[in-house]
C-alpha positions in Angstrom: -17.4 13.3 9.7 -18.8 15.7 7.3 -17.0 14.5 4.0 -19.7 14.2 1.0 -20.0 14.4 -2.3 -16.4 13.2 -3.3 -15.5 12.0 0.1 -16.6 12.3 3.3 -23.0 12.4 9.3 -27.5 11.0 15.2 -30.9 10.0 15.9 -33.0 8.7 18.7 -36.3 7.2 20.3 -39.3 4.4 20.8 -42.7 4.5 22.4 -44.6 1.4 20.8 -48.0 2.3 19.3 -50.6 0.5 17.3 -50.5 0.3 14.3 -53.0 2.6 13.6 -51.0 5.3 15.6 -47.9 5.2 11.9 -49.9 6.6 9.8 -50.4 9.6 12.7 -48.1 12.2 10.5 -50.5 14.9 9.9 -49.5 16.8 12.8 -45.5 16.2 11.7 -46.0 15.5 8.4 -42.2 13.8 7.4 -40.0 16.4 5.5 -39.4 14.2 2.7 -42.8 14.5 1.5 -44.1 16.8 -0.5 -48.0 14.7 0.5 -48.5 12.6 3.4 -47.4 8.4 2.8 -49.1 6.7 0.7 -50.4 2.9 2.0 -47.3 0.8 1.7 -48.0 -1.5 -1.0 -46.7 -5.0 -1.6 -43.3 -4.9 -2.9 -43.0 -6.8 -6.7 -39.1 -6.6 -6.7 -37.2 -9.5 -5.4 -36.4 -9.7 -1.8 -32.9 -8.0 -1.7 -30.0 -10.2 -0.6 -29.4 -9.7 3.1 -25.7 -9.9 3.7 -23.9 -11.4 6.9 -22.6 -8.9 9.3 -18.7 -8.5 9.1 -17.1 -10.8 11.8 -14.1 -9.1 11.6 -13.1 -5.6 11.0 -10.1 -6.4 8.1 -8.4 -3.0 8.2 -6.8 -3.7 11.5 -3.9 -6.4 12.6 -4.9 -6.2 16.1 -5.8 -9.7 18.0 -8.9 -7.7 19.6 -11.4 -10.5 20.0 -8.6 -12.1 22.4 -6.5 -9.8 23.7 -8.5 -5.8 24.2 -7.2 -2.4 24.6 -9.4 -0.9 27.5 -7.1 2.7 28.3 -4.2 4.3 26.6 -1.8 6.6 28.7 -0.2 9.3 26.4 2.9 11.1 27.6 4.3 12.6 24.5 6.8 15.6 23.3 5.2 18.0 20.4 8.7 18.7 18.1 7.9 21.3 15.7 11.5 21.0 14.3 11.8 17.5 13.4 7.9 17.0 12.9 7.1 14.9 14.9 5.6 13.6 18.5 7.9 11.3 21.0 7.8 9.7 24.3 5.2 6.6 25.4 2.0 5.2 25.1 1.2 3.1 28.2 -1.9 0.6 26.8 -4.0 -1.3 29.3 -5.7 -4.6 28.5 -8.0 -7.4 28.9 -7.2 -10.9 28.4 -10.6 -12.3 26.6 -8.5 -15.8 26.1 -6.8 -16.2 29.3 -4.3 -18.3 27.6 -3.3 -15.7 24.6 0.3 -14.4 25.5 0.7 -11.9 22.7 -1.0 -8.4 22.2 -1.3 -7.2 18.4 -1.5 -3.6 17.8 -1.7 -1.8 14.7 1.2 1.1 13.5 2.0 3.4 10.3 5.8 4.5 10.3 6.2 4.5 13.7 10.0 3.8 15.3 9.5 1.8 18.1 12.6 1.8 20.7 11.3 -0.4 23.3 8.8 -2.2 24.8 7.8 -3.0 28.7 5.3 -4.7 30.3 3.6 -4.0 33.7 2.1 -5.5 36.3 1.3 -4.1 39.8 3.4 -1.3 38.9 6.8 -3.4 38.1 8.2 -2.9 34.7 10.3 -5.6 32.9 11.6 -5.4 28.9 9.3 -7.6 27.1 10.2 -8.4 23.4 8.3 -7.3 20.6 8.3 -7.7 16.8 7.4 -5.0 14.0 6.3 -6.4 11.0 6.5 -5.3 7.0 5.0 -2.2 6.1 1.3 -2.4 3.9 0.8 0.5 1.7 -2.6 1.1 3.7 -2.6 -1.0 6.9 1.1 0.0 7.8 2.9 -2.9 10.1 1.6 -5.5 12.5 3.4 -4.8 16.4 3.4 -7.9 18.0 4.3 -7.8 21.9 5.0 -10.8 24.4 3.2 -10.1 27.2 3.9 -12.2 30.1 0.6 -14.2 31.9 0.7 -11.6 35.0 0.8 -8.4 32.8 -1.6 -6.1 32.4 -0.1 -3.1 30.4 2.5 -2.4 28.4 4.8 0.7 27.5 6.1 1.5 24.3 8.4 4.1 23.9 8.4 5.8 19.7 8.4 8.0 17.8 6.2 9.2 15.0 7.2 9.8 11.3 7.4 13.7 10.0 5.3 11.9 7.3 2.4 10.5 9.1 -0.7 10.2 7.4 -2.4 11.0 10.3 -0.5 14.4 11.8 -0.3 17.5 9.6 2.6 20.1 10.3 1.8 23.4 8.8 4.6 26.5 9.4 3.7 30.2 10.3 3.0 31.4 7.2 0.3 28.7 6.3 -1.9 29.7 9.2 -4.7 32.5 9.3 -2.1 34.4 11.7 1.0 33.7 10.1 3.3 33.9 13.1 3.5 30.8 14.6 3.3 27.1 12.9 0.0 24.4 14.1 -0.2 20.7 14.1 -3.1 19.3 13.9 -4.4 15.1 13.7 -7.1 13.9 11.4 -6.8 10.1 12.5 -10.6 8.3 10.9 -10.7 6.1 9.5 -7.0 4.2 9.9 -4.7 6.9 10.7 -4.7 7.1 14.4 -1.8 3.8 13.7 0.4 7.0 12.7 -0.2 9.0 15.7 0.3 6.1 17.9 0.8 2.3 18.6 -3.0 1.4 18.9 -5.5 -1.5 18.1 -6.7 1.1 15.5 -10.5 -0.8 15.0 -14.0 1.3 15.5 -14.4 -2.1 17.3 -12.7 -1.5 20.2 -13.5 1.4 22.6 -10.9 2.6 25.0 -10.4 5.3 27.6 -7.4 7.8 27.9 -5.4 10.0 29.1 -2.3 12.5 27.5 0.4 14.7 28.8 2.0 16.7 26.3 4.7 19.1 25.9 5.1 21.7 23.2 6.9 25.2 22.9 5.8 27.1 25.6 4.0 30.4 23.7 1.6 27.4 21.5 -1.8 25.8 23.3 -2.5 22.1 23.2 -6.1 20.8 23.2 -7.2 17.2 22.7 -10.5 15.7 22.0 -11.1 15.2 26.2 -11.6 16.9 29.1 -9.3 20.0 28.5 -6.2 21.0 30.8 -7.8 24.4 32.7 -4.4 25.6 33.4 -1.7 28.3 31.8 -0.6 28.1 28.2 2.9 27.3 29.7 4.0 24.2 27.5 2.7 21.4 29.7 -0.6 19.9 29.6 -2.9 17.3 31.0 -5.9 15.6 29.4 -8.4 13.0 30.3 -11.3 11.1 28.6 -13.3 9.2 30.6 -15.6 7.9 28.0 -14.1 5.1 26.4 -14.2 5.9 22.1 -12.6 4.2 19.4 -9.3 5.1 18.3 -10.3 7.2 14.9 -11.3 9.9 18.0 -8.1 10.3 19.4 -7.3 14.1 18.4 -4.9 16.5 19.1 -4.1 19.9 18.0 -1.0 22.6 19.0 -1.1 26.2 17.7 -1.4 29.9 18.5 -5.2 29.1 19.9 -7.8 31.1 21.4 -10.8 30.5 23.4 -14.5 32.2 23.3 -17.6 30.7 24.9 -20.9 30.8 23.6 -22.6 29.3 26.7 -21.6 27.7 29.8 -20.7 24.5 28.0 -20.1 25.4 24.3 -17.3 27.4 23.0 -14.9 27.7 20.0 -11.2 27.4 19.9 -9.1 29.1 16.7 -6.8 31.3 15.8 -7.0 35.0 17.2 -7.6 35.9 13.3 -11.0 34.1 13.3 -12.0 33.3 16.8 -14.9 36.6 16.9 -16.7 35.9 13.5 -16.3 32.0 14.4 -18.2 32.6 17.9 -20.8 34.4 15.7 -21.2 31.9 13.0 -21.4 29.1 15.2 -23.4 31.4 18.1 -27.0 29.0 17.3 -25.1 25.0 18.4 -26.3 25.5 22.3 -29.5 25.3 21.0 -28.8 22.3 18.5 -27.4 20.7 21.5 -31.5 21.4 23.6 -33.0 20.0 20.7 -30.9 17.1 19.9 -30.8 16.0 24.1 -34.6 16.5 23.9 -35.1 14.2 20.8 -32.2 11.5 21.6 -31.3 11.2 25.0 -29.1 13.4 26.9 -25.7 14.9 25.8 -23.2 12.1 27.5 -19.8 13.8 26.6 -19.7 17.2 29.3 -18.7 20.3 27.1 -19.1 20.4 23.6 -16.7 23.0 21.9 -15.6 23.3 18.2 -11.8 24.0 16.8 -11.9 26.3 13.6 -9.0 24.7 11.8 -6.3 26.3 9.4 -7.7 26.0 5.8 -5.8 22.7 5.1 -8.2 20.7 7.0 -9.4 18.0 4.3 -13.4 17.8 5.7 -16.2 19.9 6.7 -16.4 18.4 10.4 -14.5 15.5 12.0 -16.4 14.6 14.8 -13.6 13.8 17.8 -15.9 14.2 21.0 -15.8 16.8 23.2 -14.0 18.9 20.2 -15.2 19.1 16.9 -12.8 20.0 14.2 -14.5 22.1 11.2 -12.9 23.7 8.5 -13.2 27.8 8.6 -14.9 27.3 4.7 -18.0 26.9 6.9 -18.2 30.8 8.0 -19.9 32.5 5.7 -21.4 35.8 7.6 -25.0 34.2 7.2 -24.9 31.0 8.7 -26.3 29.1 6.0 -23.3 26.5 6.1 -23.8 25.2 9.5 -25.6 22.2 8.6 -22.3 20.6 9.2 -22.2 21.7 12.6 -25.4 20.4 13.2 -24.2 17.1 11.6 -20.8 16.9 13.7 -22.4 17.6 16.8 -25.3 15.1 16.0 -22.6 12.2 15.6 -22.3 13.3 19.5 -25.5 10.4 19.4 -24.8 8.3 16.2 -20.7 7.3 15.4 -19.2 8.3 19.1 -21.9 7.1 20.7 -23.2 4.0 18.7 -20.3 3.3 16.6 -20.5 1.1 13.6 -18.4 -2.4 14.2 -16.9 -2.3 11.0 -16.2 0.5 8.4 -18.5 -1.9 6.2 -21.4 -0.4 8.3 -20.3 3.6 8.0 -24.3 4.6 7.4 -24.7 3.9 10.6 -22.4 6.6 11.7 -22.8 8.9 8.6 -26.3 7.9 7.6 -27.7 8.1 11.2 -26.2 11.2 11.5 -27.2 13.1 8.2 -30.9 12.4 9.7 -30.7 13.6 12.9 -28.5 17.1 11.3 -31.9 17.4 9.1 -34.2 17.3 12.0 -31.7 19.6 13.5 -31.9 22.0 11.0 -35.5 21.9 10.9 -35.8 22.8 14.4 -33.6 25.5 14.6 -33.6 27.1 11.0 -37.3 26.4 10.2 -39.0 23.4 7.6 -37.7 25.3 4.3 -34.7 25.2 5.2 -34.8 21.2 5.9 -36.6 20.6 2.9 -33.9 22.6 0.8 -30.9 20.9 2.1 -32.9 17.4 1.2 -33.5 18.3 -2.1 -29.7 19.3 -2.6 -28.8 16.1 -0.8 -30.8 14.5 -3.3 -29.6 15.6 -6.2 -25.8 14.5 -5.1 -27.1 11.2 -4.1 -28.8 10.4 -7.4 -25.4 12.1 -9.3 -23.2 9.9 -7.1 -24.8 6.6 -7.5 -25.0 7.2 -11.4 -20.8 7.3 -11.7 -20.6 4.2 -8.9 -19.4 1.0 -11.2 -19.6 -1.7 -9.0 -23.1 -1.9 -8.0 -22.4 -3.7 -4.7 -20.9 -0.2 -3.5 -24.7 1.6 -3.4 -25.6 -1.1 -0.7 -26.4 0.8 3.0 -24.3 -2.1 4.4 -21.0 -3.0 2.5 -19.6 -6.0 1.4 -16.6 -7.2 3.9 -13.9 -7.4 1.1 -14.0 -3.3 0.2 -10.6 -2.2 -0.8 -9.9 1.0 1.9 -12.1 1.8 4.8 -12.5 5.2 2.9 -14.2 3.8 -0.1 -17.4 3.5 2.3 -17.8 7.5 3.2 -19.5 8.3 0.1 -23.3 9.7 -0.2 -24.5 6.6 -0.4 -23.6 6.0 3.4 -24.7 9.6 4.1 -27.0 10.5 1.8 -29.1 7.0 1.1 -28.9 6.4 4.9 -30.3 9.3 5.6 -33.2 8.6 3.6 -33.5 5.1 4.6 -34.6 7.1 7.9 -36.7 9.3 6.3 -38.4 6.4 4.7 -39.3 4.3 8.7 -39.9 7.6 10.0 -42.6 8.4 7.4 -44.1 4.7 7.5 -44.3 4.8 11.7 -44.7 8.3 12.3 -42.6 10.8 14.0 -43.2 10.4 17.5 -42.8 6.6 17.3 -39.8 6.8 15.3 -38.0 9.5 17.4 -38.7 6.6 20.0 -37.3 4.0 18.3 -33.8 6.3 18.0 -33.9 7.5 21.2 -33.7 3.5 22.4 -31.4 2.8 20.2 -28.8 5.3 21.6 -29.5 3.9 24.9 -29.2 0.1 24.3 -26.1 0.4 22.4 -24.3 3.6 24.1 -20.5 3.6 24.3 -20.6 0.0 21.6 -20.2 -1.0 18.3 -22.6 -1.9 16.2 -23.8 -3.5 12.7 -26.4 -3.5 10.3 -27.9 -6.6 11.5 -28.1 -5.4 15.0 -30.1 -2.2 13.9 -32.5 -4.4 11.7 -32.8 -6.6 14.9 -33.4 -3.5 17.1 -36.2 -2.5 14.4 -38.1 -5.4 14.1 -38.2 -6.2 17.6 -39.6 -2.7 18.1 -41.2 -0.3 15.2 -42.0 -3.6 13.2 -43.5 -5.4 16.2 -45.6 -3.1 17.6 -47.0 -1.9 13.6 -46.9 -4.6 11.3 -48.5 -3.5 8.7 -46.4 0.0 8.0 -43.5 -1.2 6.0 -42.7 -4.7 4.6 -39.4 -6.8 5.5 -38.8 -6.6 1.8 -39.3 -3.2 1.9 -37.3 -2.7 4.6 -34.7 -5.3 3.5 -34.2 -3.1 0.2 -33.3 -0.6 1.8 -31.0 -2.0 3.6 -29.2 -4.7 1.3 -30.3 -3.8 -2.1 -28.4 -1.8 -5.0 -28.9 1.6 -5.6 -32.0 3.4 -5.0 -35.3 1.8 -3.3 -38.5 1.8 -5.2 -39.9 3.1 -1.9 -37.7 6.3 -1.8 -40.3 9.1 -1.5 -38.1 12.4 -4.0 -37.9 15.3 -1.5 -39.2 18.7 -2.7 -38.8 22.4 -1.4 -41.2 25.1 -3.1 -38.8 27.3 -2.7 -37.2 25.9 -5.5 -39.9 25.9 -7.9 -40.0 29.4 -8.8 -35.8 29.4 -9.6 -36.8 26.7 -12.2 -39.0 28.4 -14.4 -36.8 31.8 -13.8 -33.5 29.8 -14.6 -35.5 28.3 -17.8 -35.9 32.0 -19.3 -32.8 33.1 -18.1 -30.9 30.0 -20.2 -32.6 30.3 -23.1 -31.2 34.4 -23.1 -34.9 35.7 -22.8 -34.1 37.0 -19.4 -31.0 39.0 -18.2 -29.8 37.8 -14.9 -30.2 41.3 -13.4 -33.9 40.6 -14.3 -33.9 37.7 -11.4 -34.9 38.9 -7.9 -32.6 37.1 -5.6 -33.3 39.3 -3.2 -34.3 36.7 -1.0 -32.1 34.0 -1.8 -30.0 32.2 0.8 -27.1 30.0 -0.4 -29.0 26.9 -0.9 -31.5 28.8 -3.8 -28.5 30.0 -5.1 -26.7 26.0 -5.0 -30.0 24.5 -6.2 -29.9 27.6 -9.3 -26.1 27.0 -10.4 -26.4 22.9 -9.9 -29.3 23.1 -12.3 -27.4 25.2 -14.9 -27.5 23.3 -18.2 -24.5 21.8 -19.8 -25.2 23.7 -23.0 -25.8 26.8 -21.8 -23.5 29.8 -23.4 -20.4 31.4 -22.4 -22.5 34.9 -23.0 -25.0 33.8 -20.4 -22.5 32.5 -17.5 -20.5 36.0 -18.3 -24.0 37.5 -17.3 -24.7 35.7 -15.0 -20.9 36.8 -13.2 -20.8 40.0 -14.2 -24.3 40.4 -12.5 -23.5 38.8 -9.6 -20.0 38.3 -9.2 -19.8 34.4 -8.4 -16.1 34.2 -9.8 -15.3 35.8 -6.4 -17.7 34.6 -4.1 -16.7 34.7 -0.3 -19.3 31.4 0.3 -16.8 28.5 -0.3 -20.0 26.2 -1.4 -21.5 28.9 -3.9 -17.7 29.5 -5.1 -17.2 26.0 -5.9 -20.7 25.1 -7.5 -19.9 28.0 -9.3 -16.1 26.8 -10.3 -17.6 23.5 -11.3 -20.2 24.9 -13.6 -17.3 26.8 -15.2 -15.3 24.0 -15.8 -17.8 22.0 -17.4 -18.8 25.1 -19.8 -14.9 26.0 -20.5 -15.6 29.7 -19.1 -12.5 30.8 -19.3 -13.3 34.3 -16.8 -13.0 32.2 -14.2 -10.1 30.4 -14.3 -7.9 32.7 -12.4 -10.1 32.1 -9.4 -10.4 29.0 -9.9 -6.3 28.7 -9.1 -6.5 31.0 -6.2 -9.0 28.5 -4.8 -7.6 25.8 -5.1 -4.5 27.4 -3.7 -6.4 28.3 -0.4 -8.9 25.6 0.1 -7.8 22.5 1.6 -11.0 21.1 2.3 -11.3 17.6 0.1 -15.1 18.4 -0.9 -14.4 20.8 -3.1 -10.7 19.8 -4.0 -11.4 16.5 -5.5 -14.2 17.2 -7.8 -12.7 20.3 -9.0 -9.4 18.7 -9.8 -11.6 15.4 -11.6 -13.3 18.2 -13.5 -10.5 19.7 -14.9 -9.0 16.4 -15.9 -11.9 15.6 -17.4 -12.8 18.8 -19.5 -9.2 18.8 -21.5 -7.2 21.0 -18.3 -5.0 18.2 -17.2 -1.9 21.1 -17.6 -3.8 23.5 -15.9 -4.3 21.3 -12.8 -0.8 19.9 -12.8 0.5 22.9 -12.2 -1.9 24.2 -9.6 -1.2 20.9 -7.8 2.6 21.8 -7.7 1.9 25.0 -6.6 -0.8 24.2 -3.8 0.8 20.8 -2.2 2.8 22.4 0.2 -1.5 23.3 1.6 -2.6 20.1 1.7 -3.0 17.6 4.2 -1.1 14.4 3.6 -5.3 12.7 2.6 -5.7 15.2 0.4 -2.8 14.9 -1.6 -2.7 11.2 -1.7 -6.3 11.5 -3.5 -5.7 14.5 -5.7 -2.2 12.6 -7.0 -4.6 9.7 -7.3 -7.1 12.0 -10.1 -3.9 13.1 -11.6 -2.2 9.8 -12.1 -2.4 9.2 -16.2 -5.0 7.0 -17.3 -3.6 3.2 -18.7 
């Protein structure tokens, strides 16, 4: 899930050489280095506290270590009218205590009629018991389930006002003539969509037959239904994923392939410049099966979502869902597509136990989108988006209170599943990587992934098994290159490791001294060649701004170049940032228009925490009031959340 900086990222490979061999990084010298690694050198800090692995994944109800989900049968109604999706979810299961009698699933506002249980294909009411609603958990479903059962079917219905689905009419789509429903279910919201053991811990197959008005398309995250758009379709995953994958979406949907087994589905509004945008993922898929291990999941398409979407990418295999902010005409924003498509390795694959874990979904995966990036785009480009990555990292970790939140692997007692998608799980993980690839060298570490995929594919996993996976590998075979302390900070310790080698681009260095000049009003902005900027010069340029520059300079800057109207989503809202901070008034006005547009929680929650915090609380409020009718259901409980007076 592509989330990052304000909320909401695969890697792969072992072949055991001396220890001579990781220090071997001439040839691929580690893009996180501006000079090849230093020696490692004894570490003088304290050894960092190595917490125990999370037993139990807290965010769920679900009795999963005796009774487990192993398929769910979908056969569901799509009601545009009343908002919402009815009919059954047939749930097949394993009895790991042969004497348990009870299966505990979680739900979210779900209206549960009845209940059966199955056996041989014989049916019989079996009762059941729905228990009070938790503002964030939802209600515990506990079912009787007699000693010669193996499934039950449960007939409900969802809530117009689940967290999990959003309902959006005509005119809030690109095409504005018929209405879209769409699911964003990680990390707790597939409980909303349907009665499930809702746990990353538990993997499960399915399959889905779904009705909806006969002139809308339904596609899933599975093997899609090949037929007519005629209202009735058939789905089928044979790969068993956690529940947070389950995905659906129903809309006024086109198709366009850019190879035999990569395509993009969205609206007939933005399906052509979509296919274009997107036209370089085949190759991201060659590179990332060559590195990792091959691509386990068939096709690999991507849904272009209305603008509400709350993230950059939500990873649901088979079907990516991305937000449309991410075609810009240049494809400079496809880092995320690189990042949802490597989490086809890292999260679906390998999937961390616990939310307490997430770097190993996000953190794993921000690593593998770099290398991506690097082979596709070039090692500029890699270093660039490092750098930036960097510099969100270091801002992030600097407004984090509780110091036990910059750890890779969480502490079990976090309040919300969501508190762990920040960049230190993205961002620090990442680097972490960076870090063992430059002490054991690129071909060992690639390795080391590569056999990690493969020992773990299609299971959870924690912390503690990837630091046993290391040490029995990389570490064994070259003692000398890192330090268990070393790697121990990393991995346990507060914010950021002595160890961390700063990433550089040179590309960057001559915007520094220019954007030096240029503040100090010795330089007009048309005076800057930017001829050859792409949008991460012109991110790394406005992030660097200073906080006292003057409102004469930002109006020459915008009148130069126009970056009150930007088209580029992530220029725009660096941009909008900078002009909230500096109270440049010019470009409030399109500030409101893009906040009336954008759904995507990235740029929404920090824009909204900078009004606040720069004396335009009013100013917010009533862009709020204006926009909610946008938003998804996540967004808007956040953005309420930044709103919400101060006591």
């Amino acid at each position: 899930m592509k989330l990052r900086t304000g909320y909401f990222a695969p890697i792969l490979f072992l072949a055991m050489l001396s220890a001579s061999c990781a220090k071997e990084v001439s040839q691929t010298e580690p893009i996180a280095e501006a000079v090849e690694a230093p020696a490692p050198k004894p570490v003088k800090t304290p050894a960092a506290k190595r917490l125990e692995p999370v037993d139990r994944d807290p965010f769920t109800y679900a009795n999963y270590k005796a009774v487990r989900v192993t398929d769910l049968a979908l056969d569901i109604a799509v009601s545009f009218d009343e908002r919402v999706l009815e009919g059954t979810a047939t749930l097949s299961f394993d009895r790991i205590d042969p004497n348990a009698r009870s299966l505990v699933l979680d739900s979210n506002d779900l209206e549960i009629s009845a209940v059966e249980a199955g056996a041989d294909g014989a049916w019989r009411k079996t009762p059941f018991k729905v228990g009070p609603d938790d503002a964030d958990l939802g209600s515990r479903v506990e079912i009787e389930i007699p000693e010669s059962a193996t499934k039950v079917k449960i007939a409900y219905r969802t809530s117009p006002d689940a967290e999990g689905l959003q309902w959006l009419s005509a005119e809030q789509t690109a095409g504005r003539e018929q209405p879209f429903m769409y699911s964003q279910n990680q990390s707790i919201n597939a409980r909303s969509m349907a009665p499930v053991q809702d746990t990353p811990a538990v993997r499960m197959t399915y399959s889905a037959h779904v009705t909806t008005p006969p002139q809308l398309l339904a596609i899933m995250s599975a093997e899609q239904d090949s037929g007519p758009r005629d209202g009735d379709y058939s789905f089928s995953m044979p790969q068993p994923v956690p529940a947070y994958l389950l995905a659906i979406a129903v809309g006024d949907i086109g198709f366009k392939a850019i190879s035999e087994t990569v395509g993009v589905y969205a609206e007939p509004a933005t399906i052509e410049a979509a296919a274009a945008e997107f036209g370089d993922t085949p190759q991201m898929e060659t590179e990332a099966s060559a590195l990792y291990g091959p691509y386990r999941w068939g096709r690999y398409d991507l849904l272009v979502l209305p603008p509400s979407f709350p993230l950059g990418g939500m990873e649901n295999p088979r079907l990516s869902f991305v937000t449309p902010t991410l075609i810009a005409g240049d494809k400079s924003l496809v880092g995320t597509i690189a990042h949802e498509l490597a989490h086809s390795w890292s999260g679906n694959l390998v999937t961390n136990a616990t939310w307490s874990d997430a770097w190993l979904n996000e953190g794993v995966t921000s690593y593998v989108e770099n290398r991506l990036m690097e082979a596709v785009f070039g090692r500029e480009r890699a270093r660039m988006e490092q750098a930036l990555a960097y510099s969100d990292l270091t801002a992030e970790i600097a407004g984090i209170e509780q110091p036990e939140l910059t750890r890779l692997q969480l502490p079990a007692d976090i309040d919300h599943p969501d508190t762990a998608f920040s960049d230190v799980a993205y961002i620090k993980g990442q680097f972490f990587l960076h870090f063992l690839e430059s002490r054991y060298g690129r071909a060992p570490f690639d390795e080391f992934l590569k056999t990690w995929f493969e020992s773990k594919a299609f299971e959870p996993a924690t912390s503690a098994d990837f630091r046993k996976h290391l040490m029995e590998t990389l570490a064994a075979a070259a003692p000398d290159a890192a330090s268990v302390n070393e790697i121990d900070e990393w991995l346990y310790g507060t914010g950021l490791p002595s160890t961390l080698v700063v990433p550089t681009a040179s590309a960057f260095e001559d915007i520094d001294g220019r954007e030096t000049v240029w503040a100090g009003g010795e330089m007009s902005a048309s005076a800057i060649d930017t001829s050859k900027w792409t949008t991460q010069h012109w991110l790394h340029f406005i992030n660097a701004i200073p906080d006292d520059v003057t409102g004469e300079r930002l109006r020459d800057l915008d009148r130069t170049y126009d970056l009150s109207s930007s088209a580029n989503a992530e220029i725009a809202f660096a941009w909008y940032r900078r002009a909230v901070k500096n109270h440049y008034a010019p470009a409030m006005p399109s500030i409101e228009e893009f906040l009336g547009r954008i759904g995507r929680g990235k740029f929404l929650y920090p824009l909204y925490e900078a009004l606040v915090e720069n004396d335009e609380r009013e100013f917010a409020e009533r862009v709020y009031a204006k926009s909610k009718p946008l938003y998804h259901p996540i967004a808007r409980k956040r953005i309420e959340e930044i709103l919400a007076p101060k006591t």
